[in-house]
mmJSON file of the N, C-alpha and C atoms, coordinates in Angstrom:
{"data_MODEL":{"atom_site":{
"group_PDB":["ATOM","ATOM","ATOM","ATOM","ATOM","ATOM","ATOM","ATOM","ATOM","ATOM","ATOM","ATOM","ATOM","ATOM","ATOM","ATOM","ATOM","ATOM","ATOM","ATOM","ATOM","ATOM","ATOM","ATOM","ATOM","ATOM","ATOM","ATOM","ATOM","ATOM","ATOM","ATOM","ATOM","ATOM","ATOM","ATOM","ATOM","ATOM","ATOM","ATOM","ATOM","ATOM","ATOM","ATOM","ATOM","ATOM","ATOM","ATOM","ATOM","ATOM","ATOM","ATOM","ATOM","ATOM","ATOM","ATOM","ATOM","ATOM","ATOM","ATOM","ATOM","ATOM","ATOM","ATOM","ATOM","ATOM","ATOM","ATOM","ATOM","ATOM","ATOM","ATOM","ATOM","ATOM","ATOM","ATOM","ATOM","ATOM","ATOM","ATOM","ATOM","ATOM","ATOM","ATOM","ATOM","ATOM","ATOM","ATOM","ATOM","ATOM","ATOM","ATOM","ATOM","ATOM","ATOM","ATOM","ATOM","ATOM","ATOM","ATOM","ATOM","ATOM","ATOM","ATOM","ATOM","ATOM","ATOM","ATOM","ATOM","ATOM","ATOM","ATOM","ATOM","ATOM","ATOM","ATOM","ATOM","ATOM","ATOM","ATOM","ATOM","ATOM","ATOM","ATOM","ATOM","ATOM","ATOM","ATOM","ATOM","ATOM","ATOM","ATOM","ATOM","ATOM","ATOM","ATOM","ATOM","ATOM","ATOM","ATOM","ATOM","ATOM","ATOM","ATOM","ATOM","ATOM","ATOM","ATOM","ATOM","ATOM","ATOM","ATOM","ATOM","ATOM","ATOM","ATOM","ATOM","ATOM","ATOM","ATOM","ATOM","ATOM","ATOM","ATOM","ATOM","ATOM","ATOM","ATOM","ATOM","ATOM","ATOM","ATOM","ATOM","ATOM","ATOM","ATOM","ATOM","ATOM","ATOM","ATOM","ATOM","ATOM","ATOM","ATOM","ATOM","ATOM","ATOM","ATOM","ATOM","ATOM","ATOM","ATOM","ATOM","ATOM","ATOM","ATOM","ATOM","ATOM","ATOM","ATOM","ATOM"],
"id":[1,2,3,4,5,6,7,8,9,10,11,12,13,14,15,16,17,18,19,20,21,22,23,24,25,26,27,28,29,30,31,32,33,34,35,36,37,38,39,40,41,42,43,44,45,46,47,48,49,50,51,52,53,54,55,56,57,58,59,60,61,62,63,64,65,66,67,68,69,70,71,72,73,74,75,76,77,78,79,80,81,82,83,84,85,86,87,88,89,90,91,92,93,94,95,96,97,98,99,100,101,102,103,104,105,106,107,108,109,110,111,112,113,114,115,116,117,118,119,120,121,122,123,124,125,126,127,128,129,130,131,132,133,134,135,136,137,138,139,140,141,142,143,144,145,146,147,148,149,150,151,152,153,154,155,156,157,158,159,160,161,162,163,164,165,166,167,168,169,170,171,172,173,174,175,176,177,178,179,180,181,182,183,184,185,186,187,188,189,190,191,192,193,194,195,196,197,198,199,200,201],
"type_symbol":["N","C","C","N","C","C","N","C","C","N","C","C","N","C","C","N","C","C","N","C","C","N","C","C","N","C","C","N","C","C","N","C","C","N","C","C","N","C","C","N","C","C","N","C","C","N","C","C","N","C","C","N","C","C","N","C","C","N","C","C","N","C","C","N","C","C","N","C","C","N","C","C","N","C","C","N","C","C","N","C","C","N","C","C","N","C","C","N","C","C","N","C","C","N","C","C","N","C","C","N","C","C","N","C","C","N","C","C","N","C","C","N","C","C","N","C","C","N","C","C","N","C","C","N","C","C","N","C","C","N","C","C","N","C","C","N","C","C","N","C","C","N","C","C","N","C","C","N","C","C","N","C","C","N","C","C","N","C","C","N","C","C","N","C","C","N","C","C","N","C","C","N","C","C","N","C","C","N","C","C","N","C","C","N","C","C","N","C","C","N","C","C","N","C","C","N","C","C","N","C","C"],
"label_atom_id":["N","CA","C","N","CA","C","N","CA","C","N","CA","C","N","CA","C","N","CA","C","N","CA","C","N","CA","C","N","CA","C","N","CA","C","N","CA","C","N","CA","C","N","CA","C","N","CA","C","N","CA","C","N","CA","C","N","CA","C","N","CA","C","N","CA","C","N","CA","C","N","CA","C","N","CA","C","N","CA","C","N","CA","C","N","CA","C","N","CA","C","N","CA","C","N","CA","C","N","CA","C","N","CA","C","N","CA","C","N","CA","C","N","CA","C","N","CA","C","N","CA","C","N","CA","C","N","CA","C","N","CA","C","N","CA","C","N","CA","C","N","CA","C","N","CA","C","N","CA","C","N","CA","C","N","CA","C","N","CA","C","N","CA","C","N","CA","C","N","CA","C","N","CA","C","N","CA","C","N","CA","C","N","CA","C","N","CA","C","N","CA","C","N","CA","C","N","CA","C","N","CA","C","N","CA","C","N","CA","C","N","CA","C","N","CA","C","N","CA","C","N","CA","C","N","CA","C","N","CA","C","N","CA","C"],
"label_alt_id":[null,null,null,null,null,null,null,null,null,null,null,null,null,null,null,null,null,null,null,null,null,null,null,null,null,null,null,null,null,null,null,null,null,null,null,null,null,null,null,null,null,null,null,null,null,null,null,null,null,null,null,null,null,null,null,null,null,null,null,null,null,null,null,null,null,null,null,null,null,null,null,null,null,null,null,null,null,null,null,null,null,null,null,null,null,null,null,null,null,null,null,null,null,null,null,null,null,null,null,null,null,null,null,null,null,null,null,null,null,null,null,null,null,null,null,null,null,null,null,null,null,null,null,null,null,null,null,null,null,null,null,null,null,null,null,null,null,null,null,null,null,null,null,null,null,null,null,null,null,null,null,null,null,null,null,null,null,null,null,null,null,null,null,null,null,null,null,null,null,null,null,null,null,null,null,null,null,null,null,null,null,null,null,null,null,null,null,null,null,null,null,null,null,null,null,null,null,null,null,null,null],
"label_comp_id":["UNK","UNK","UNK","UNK","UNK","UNK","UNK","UNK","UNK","UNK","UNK","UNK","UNK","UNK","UNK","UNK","UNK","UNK","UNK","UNK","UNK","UNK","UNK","UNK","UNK","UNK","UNK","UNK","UNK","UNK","UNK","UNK","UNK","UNK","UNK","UNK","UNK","UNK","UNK","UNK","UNK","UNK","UNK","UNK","UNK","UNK","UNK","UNK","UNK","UNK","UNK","UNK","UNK","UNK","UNK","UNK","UNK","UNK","UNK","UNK","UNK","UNK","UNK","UNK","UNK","UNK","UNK","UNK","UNK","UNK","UNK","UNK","UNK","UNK","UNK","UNK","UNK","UNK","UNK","UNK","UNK","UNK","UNK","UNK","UNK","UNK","UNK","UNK","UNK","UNK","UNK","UNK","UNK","UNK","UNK","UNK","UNK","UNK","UNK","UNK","UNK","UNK","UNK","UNK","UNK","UNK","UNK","UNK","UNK","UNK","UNK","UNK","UNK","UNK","UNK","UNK","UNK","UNK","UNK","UNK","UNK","UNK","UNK","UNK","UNK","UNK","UNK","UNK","UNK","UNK","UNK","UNK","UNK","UNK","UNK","UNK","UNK","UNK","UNK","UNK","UNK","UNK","UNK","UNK","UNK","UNK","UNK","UNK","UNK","UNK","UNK","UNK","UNK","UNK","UNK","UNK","UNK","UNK","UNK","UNK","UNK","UNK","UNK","UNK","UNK","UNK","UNK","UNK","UNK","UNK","UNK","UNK","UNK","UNK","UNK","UNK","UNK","UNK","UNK","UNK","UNK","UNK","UNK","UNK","UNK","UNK","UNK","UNK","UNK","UNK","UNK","UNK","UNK","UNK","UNK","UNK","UNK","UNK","UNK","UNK","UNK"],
"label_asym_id":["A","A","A","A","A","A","A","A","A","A","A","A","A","A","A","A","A","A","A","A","A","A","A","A","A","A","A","A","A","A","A","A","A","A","A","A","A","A","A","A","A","A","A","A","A","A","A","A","A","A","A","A","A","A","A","A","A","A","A","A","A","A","A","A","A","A","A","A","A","A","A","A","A","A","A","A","A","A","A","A","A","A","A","A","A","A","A","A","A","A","A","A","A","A","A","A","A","A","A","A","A","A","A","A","A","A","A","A","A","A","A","A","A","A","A","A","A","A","A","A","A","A","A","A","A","A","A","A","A","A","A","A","A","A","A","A","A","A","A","A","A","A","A","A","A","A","A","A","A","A","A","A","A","A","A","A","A","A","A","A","A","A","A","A","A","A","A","A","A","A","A","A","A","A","A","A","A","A","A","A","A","A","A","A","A","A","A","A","A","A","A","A","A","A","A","A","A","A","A","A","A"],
"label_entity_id":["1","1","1","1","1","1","1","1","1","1","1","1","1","1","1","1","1","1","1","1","1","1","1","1","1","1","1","1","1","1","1","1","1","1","1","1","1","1","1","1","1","1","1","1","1","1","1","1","1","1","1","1","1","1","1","1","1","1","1","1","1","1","1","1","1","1","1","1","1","1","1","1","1","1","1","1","1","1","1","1","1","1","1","1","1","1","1","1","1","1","1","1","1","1","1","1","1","1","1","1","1","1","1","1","1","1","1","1","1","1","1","1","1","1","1","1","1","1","1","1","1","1","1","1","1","1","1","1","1","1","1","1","1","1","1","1","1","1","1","1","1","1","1","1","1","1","1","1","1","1","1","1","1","1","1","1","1","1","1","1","1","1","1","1","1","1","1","1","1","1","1","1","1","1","1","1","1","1","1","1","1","1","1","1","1","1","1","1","1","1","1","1","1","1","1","1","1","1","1","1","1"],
"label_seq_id":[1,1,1,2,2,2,3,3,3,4,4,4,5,5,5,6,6,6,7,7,7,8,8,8,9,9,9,10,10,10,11,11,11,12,12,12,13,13,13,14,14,14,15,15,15,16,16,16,17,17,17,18,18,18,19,19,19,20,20,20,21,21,21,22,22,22,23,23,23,24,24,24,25,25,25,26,26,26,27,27,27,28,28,28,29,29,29,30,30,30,31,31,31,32,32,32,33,33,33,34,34,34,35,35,35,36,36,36,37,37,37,38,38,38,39,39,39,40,40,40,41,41,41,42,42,42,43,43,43,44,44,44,45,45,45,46,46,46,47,47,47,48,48,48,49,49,49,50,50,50,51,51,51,52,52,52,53,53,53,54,54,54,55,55,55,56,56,56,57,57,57,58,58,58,59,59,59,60,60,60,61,61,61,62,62,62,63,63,63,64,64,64,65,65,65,66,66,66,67,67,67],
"pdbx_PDB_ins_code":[null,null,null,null,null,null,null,null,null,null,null,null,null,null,null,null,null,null,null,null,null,null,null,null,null,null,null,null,null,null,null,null,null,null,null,null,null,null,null,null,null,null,null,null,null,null,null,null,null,null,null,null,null,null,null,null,null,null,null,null,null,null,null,null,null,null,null,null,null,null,null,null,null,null,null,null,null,null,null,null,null,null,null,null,null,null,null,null,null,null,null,null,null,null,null,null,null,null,null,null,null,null,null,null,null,null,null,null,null,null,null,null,null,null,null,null,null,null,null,null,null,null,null,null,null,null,null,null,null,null,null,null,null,null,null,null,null,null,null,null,null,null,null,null,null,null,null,null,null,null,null,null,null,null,null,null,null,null,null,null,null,null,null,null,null,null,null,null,null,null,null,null,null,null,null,null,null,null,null,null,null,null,null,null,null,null,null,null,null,null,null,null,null,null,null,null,null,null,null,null,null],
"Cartn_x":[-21.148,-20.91,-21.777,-21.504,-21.949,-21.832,-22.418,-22.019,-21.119,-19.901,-19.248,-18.037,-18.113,-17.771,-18.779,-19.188,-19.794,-19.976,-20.188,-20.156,-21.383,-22.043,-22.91,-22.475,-22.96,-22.331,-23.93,-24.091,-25.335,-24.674,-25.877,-25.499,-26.997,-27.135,-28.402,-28.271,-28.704,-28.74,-29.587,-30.55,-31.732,-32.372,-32.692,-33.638,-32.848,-32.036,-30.895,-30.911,-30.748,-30.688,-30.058,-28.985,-28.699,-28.135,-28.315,-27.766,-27.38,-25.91,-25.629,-24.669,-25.051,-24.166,-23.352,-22.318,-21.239,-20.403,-19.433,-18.641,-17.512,-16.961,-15.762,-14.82,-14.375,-13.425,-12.965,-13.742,-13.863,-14.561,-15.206,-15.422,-16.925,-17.113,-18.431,-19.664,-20.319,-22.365,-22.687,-23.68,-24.025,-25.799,-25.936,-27.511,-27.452,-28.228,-28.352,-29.556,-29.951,-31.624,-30.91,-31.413,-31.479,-32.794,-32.738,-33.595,-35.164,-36.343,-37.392,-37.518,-36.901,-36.587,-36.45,-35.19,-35.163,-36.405,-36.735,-37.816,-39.045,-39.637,-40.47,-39.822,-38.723,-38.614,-38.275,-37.996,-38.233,-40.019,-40.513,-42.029,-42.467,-42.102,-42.983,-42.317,-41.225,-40.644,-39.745,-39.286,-38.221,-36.763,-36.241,-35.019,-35.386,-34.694,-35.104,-34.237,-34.731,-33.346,-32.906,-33.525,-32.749,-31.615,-31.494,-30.339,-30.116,-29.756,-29.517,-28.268,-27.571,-26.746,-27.271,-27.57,-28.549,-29.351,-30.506,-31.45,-31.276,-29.914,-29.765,-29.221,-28.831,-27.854,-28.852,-29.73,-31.415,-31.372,-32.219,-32.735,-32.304,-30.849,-29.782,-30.328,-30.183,-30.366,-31.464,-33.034,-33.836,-33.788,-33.263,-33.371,-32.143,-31.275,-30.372,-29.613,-29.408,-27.923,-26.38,-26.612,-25.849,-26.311,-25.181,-25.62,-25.46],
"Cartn_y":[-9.273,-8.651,-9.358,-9.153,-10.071,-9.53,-9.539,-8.882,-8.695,-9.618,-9.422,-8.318,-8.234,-6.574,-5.278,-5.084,-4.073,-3.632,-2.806,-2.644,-1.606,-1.404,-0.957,0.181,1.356,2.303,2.947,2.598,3.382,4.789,5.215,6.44,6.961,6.839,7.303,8.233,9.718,10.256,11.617,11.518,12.514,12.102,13.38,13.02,12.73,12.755,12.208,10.841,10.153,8.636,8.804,7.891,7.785,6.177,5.333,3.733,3.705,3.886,3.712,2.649,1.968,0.513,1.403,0.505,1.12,-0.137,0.259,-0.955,-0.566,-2.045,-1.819,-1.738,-2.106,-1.406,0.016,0.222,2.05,2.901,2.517,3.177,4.26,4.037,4.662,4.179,5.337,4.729,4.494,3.258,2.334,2.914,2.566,3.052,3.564,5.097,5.052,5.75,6.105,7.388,7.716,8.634,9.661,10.095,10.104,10.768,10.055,10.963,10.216,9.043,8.996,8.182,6.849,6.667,5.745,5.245,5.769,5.201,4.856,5.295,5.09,4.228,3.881,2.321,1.356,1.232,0.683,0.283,0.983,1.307,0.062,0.227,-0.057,-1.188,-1.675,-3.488,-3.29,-2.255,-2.696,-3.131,-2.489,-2.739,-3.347,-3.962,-4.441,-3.451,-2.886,-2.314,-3.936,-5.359,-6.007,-6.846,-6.444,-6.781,-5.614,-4.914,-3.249,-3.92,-4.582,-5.058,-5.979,-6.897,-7.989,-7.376,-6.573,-5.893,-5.241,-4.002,-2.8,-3.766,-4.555,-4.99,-5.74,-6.573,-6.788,-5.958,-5.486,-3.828,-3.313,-3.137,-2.002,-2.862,-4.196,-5.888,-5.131,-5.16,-5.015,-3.801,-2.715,-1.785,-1.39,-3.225,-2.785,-2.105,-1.653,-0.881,-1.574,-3.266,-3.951,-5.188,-5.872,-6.744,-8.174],
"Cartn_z":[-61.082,-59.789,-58.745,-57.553,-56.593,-54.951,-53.774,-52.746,-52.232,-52.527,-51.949,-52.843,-54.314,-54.711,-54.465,-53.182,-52.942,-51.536,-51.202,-49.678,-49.498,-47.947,-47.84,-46.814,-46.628,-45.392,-45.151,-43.993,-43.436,-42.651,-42.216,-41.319,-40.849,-39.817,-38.697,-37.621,-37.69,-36.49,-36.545,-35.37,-35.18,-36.195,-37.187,-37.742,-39.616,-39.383,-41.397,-40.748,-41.936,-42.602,-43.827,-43.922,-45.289,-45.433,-46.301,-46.65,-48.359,-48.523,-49.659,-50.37,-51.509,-51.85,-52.324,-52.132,-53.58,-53.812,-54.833,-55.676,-54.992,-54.874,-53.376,-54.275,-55.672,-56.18,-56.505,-57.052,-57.404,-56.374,-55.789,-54.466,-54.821,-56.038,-56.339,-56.373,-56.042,-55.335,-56.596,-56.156,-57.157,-56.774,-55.857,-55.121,-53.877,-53.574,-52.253,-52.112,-50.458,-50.679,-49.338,-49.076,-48.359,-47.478,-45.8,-45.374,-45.548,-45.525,-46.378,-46.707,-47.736,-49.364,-48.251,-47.162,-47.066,-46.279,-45.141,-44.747,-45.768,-46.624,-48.047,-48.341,-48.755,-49.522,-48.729,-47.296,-46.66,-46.178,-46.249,-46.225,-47.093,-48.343,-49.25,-49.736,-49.085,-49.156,-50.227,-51.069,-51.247,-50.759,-50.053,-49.204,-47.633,-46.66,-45.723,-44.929,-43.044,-42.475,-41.618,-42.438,-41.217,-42.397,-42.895,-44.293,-45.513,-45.086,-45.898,-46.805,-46.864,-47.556,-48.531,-48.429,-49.474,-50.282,-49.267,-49.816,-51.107,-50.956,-51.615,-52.638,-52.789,-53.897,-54.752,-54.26,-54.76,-55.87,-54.588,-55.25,-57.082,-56.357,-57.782,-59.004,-58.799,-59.787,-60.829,-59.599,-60.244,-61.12,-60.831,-61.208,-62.5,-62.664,-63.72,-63.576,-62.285,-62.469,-62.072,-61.445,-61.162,-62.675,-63.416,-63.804,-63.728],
"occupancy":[1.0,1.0,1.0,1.0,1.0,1.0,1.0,1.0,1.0,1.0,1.0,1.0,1.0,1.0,1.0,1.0,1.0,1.0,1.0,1.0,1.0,1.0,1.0,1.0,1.0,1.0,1.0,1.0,1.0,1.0,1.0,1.0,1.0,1.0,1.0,1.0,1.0,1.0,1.0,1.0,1.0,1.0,1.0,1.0,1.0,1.0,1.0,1.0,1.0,1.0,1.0,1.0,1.0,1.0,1.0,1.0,1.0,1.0,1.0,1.0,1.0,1.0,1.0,1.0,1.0,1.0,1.0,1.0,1.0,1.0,1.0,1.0,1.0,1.0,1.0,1.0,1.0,1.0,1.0,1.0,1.0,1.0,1.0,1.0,1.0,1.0,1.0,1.0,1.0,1.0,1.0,1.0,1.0,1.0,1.0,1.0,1.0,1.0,1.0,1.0,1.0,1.0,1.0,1.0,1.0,1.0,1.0,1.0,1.0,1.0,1.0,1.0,1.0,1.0,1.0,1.0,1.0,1.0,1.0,1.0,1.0,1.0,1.0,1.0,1.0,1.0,1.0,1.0,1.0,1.0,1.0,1.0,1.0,1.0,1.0,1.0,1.0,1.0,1.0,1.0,1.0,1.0,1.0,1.0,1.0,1.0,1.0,1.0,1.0,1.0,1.0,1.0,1.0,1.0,1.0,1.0,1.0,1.0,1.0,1.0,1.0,1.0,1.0,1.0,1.0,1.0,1.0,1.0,1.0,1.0,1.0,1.0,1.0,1.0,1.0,1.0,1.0,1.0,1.0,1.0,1.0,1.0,1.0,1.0,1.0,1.0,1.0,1.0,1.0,1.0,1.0,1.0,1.0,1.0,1.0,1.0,1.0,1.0,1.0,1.0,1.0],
"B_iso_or_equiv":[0.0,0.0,0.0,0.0,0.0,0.0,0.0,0.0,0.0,0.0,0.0,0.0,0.0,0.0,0.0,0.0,0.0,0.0,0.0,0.0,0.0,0.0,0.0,0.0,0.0,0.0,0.0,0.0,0.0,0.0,0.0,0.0,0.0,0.0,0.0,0.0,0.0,0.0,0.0,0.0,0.0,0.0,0.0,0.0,0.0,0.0,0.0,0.0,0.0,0.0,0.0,0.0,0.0,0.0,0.0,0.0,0.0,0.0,0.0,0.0,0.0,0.0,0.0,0.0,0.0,0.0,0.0,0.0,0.0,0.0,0.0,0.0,0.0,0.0,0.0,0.0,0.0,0.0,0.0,0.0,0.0,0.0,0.0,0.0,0.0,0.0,0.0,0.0,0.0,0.0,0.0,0.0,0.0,0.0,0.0,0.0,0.0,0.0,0.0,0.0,0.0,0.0,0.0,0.0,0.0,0.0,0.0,0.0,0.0,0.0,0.0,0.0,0.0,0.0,0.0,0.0,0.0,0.0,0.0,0.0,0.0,0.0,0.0,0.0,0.0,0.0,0.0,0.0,0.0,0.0,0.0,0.0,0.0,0.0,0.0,0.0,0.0,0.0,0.0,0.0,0.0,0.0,0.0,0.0,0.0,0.0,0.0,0.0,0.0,0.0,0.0,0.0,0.0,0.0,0.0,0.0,0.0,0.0,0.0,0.0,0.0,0.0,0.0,0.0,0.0,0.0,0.0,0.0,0.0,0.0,0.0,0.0,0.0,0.0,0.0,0.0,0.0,0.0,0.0,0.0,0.0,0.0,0.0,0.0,0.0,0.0,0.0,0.0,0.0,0.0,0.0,0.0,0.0,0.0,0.0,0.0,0.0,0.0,0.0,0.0,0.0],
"pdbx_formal_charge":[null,null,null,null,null,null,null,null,null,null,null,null,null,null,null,null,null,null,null,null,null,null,null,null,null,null,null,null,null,null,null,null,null,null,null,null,null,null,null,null,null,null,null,null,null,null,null,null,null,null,null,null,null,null,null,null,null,null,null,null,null,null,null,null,null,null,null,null,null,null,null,null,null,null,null,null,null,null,null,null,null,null,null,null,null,null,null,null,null,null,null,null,null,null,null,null,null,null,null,null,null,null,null,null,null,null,null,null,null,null,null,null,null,null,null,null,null,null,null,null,null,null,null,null,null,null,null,null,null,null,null,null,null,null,null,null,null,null,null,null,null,null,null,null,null,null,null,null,null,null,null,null,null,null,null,null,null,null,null,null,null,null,null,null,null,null,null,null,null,null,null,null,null,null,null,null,null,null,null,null,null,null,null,null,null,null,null,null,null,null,null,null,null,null,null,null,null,null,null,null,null],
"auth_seq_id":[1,1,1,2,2,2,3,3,3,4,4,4,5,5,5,6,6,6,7,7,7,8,8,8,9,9,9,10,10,10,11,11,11,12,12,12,13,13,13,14,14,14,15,15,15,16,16,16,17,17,17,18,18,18,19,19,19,20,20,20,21,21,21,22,22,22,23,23,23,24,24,24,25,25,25,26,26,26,27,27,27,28,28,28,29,29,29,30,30,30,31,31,31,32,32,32,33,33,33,34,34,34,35,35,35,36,36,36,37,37,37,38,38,38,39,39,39,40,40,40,41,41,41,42,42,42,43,43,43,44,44,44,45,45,45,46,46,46,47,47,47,48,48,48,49,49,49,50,50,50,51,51,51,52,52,52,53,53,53,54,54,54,55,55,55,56,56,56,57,57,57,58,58,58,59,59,59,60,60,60,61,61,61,62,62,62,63,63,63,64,64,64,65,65,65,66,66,66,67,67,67],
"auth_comp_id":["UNK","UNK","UNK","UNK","UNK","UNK","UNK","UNK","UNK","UNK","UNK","UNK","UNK","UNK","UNK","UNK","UNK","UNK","UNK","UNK","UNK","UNK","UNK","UNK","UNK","UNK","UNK","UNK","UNK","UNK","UNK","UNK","UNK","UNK","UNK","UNK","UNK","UNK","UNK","UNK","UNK","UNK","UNK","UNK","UNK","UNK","UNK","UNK","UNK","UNK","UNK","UNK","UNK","UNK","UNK","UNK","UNK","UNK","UNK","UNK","UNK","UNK","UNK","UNK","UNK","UNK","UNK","UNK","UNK","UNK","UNK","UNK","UNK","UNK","UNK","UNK","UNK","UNK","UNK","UNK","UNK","UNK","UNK","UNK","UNK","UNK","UNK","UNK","UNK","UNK","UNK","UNK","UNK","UNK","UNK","UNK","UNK","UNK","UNK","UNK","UNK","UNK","UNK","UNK","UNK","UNK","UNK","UNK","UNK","UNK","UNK","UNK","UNK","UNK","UNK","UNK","UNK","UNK","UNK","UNK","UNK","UNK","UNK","UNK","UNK","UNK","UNK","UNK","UNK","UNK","UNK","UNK","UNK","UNK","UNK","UNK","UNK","UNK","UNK","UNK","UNK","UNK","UNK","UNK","UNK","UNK","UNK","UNK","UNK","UNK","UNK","UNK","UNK","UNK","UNK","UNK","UNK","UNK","UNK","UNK","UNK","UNK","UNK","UNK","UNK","UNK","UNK","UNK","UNK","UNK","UNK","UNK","UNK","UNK","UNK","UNK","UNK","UNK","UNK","UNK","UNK","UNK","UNK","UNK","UNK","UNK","UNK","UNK","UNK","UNK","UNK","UNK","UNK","UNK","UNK","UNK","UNK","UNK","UNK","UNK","UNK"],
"auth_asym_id":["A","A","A","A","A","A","A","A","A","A","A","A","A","A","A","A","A","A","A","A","A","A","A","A","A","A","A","A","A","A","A","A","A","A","A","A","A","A","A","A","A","A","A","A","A","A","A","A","A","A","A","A","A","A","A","A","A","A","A","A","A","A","A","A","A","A","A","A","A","A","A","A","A","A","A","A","A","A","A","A","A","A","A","A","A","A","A","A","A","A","A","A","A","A","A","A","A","A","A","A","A","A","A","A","A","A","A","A","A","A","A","A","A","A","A","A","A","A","A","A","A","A","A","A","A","A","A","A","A","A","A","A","A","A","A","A","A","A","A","A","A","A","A","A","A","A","A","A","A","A","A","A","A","A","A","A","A","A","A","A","A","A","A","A","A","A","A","A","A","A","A","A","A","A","A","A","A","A","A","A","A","A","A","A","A","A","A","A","A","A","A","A","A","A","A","A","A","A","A","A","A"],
"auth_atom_id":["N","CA","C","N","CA","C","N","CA","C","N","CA","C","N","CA","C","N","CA","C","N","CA","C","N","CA","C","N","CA","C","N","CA","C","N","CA","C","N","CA","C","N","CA","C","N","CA","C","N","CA","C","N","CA","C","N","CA","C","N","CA","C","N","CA","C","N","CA","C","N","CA","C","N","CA","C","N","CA","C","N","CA","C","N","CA","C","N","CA","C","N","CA","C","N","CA","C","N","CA","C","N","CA","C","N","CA","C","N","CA","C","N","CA","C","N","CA","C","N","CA","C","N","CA","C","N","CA","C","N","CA","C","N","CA","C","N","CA","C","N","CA","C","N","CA","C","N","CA","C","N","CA","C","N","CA","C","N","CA","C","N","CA","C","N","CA","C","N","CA","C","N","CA","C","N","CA","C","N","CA","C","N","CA","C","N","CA","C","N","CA","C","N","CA","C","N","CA","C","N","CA","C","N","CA","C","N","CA","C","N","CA","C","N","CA","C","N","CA","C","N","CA","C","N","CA","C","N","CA","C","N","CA","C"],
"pdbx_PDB_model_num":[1,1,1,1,1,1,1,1,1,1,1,1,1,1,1,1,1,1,1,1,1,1,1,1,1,1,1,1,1,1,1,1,1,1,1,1,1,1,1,1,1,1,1,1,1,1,1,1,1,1,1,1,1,1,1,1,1,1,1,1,1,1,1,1,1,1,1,1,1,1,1,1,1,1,1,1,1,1,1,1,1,1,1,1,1,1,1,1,1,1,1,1,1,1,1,1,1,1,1,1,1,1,1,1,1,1,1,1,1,1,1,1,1,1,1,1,1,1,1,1,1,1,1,1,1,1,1,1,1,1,1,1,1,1,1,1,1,1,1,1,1,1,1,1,1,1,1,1,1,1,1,1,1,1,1,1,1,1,1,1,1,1,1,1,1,1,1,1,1,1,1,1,1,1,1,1,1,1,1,1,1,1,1,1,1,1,1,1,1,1,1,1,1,1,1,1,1,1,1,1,1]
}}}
């Protein structure tokens, strides 16, 4: 798998955040956070907000849930 089978959908307003990958075939979340969560892993370098797409798909890699 590779970025371009996956897609990213953010969503920002007041005070919710949410950035979730998913697999553009089946249409199901692969990784996402919520709220908090995202600012914290943004925080702490895992995901970037200036490539939320690259990043998250990184990310899933390391974490084995993409292989």
């Amino acid at each position: 798998m590779n970025t371009r089978d996956t897609e990213i959908h953010t969503w920002f307003e007041r005070d919710r955040q949410h950035v979730e990958l998913r697999d553009s075939s089946t249409d199901k979340t692969i990784l996402e956070f919520w709220d908090d969560d995202v600012t914290q892993i943004v925080e702490d370098g895992f995901i970037s907000a200036r490539d939320w797409h690259g990043s998250m798909f990184e990310y899933a890699q390391e974490l084995g849930l993409i292989a």
